[in-house]
C-alpha positions as CSV (number, residue, x, y, z in Angstrom):
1,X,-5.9,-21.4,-3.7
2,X,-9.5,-20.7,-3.1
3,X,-11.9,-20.1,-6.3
4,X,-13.8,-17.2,-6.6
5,X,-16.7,-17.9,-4.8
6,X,-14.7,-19.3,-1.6
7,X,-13.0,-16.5,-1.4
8,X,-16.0,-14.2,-1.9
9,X,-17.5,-16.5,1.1
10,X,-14.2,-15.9,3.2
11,X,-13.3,-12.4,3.1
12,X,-17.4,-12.3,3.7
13,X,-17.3,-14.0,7.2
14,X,-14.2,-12.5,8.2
15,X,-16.0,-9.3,7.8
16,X,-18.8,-10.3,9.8
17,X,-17.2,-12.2,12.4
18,X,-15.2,-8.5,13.0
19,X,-18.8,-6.4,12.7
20,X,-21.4,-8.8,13.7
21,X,-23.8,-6.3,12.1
22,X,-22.5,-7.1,8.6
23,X,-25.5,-9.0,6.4
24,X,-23.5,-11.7,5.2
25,X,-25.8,-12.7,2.2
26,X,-25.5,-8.9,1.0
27,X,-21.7,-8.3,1.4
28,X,-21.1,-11.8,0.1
29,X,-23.0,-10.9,-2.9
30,X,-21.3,-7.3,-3.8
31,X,-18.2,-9.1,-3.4
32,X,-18.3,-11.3,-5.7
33,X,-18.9,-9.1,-8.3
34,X,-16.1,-7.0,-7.8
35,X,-13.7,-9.5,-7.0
36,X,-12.3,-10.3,-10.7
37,X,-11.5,-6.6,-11.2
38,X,-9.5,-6.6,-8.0
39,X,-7.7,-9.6,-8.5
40,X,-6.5,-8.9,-12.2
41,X,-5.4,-5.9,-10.3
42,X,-3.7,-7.9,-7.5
43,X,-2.1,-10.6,-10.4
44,X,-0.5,-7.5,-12.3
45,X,0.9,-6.4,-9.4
46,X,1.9,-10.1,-8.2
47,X,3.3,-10.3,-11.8
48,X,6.0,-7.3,-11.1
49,X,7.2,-8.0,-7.5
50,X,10.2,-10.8,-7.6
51,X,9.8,-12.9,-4.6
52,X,5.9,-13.8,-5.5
53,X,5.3,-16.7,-8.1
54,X,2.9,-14.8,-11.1
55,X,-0.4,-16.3,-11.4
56,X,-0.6,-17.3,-7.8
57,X,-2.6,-15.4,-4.8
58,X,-2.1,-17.2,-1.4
59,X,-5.0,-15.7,1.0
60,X,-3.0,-17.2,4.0
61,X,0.2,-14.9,2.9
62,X,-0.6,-11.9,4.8
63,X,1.2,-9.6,2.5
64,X,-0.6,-10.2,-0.1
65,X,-4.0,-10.5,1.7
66,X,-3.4,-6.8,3.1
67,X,-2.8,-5.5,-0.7
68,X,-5.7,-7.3,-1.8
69,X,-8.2,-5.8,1.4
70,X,-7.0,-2.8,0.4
71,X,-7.2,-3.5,-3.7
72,X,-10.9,-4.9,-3.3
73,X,-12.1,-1.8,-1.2
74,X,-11.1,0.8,-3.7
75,X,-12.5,-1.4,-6.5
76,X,-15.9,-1.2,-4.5
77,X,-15.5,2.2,-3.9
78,X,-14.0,3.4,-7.5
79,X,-17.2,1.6,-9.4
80,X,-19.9,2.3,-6.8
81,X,-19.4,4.8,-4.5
82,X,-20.7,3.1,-1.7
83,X,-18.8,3.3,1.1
84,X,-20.2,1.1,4.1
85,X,-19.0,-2.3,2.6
86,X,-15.4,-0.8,1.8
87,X,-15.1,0.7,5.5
88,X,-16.1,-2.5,6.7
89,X,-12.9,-4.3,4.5
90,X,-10.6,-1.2,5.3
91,X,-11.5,-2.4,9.5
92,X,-11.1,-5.5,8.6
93,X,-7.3,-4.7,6.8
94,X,-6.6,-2.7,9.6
95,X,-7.2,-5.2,12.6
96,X,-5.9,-8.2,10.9
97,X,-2.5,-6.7,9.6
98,X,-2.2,-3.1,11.2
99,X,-2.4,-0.9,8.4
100,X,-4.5,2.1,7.7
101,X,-4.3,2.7,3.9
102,X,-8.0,4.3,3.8
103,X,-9.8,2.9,0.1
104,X,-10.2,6.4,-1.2
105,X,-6.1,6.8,-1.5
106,X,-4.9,6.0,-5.2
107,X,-2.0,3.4,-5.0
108,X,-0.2,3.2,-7.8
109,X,-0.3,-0.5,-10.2
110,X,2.4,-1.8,-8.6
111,X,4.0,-1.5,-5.2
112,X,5.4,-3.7,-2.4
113,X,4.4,-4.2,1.5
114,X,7.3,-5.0,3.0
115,X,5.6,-5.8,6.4
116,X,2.1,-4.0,7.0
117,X,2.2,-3.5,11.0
118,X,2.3,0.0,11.7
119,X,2.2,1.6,7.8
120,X,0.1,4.6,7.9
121,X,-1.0,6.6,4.2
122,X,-2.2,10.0,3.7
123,X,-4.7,10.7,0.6
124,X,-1.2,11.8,-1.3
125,X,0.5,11.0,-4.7
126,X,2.3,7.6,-5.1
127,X,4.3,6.8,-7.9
128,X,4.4,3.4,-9.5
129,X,7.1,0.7,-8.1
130,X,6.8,2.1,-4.5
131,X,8.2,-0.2,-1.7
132,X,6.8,0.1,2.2
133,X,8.1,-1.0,5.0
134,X,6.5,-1.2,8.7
135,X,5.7,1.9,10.8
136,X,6.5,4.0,8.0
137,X,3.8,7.0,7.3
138,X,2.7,9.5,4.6
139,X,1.2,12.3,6.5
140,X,-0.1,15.7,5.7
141,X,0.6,18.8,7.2
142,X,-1.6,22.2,7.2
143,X,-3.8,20.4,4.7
144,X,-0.2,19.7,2.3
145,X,0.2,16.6,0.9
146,X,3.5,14.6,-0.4
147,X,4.3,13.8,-3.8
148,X,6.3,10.6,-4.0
149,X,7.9,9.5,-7.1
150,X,8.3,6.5,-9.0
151,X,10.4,3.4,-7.6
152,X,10.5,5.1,-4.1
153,X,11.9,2.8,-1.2
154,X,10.9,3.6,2.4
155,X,12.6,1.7,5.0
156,X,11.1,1.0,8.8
157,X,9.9,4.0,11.1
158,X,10.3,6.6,8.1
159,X,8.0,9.3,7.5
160,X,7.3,11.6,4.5
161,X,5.1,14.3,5.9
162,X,3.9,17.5,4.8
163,X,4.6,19.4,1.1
164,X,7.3,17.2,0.3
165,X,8.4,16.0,-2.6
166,X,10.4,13.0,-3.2
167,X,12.1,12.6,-6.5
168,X,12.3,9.0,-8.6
169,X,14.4,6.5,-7.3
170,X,14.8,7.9,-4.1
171,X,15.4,5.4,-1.1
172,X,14.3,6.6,2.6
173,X,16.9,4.8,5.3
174,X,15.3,3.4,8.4
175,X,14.0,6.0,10.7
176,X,14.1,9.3,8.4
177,X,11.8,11.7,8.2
178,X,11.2,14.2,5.4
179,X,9.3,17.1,6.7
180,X,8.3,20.0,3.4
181,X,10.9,19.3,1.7
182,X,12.0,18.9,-1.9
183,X,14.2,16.0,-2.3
184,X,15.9,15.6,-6.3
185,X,15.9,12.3,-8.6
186,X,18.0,9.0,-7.2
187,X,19.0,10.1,-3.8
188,X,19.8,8.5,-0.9
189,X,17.9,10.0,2.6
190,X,19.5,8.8,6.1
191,X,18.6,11.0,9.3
192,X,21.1,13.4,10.0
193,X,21.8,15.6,13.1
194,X,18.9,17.7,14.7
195,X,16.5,15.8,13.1
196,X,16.9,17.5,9.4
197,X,17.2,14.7,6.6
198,X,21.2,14.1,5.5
199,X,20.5,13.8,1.6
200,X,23.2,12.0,-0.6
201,X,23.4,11.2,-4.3
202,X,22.8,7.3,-5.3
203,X,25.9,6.7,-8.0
204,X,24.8,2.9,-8.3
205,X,24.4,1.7,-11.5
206,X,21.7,-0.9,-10.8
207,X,18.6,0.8,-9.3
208,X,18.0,-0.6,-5.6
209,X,14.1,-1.2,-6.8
210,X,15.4,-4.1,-9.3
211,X,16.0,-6.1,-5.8
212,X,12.0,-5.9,-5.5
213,X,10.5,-5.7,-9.1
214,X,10.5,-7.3,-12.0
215,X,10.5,-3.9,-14.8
């Protein structure tokens, strides 16, 4: 595990060997200083998901080094409002694992990145305990934005798009799409015929986020 200042020095000359134009000395710098608040950030959330050890951040695990891209961008923006050295670590998320989670969009304290290739998130309301998986997207429509609720599973190839609202404990099966809809607490969503969402209660008792999170 790298310390502090490696890591500042690393996620530094990744940037500038993607954007040559980068001033290493300068991003270097503003990283380091916001690099403890993003990774108490990243250590809560490595705290709560099951299959990660608490109190250890791998930068070569490239699940965790896409949430924490994405975690050390916001912090930048959230405390500065500068914007050139968090677009330059949102491009540098976005080529090395294929996501486009933008650093303005509020994530919740805890979710899970399943696998990042493909996952593409609107500015729209995420609930705490939210698990992604690959190509799925959050998209607005005529300016309308989703409202996901907490605990949330979206399996690969969904897509929540428009004024839709998905209720807690909802879980999205593998190439679904929910297009201005309202969907109720603890349901089930598969894709049903004509391309409208089949929606079915979930009568478990355990909740299927417990397989991801610690809570």
């Amino acid at each position: 595990m790298l310390n502090n200042e490696a890591l500042a020095t690393y996620v530094a000359q990744q940037t500038v060997n993607l954007l040559p134009d980068t001033v290493l000395a300068r991003a270097q710098r503003e990283i380091e200083t916001h690099l403890p608040a993003a990774l108490d950030r990243l250590h809560h959330l490595i705290k709560h998901v099951k299959m990660w050890t608490p109190g250890q951040f791998d930068h070569l695990h490239s699940t965790q080094y896409c949430t924490f891209l994405y975690l050390l961008s916001n912090e930048i923006f959230t405390q500065t409002g500068e914007r050139e050295l968090p677009t330059r670590l949102f491009l540098l998320n976005k080529a090395m694992n294929a996501i486009d989670l933008f650093y303005e969009i509020d994530m919740p304290p805890v979710f899970f990145i399943g696998h990042s290739a493909g996952i593409v998130l609107a500015k729209a309301t995420y609930g705490n305990y939210l698990v992604l998986y690959q190509n799925s997207t959050v998209g607005k429509n005529h300016g309308h934005a989703p409202r996901i609720g907490e605990g949330v599973i979206v399996y690969p190839n969904s897509a929540i798009i428009g004024e839709t609202e998905i209720g807690d404990h909802c879980v999205l099966g593998q190439g679904t799409s929910v297009i201005n809809q309202k969907v109720p607490t603890r349901q089930f969503i598969f894709n049903g015929t004509g391309g409208q969402a089949l929606i079915k209660p979930n009568k478990q008792a355990q909740l299927p986020l417990e397989e991801y999170f610690r809570v």
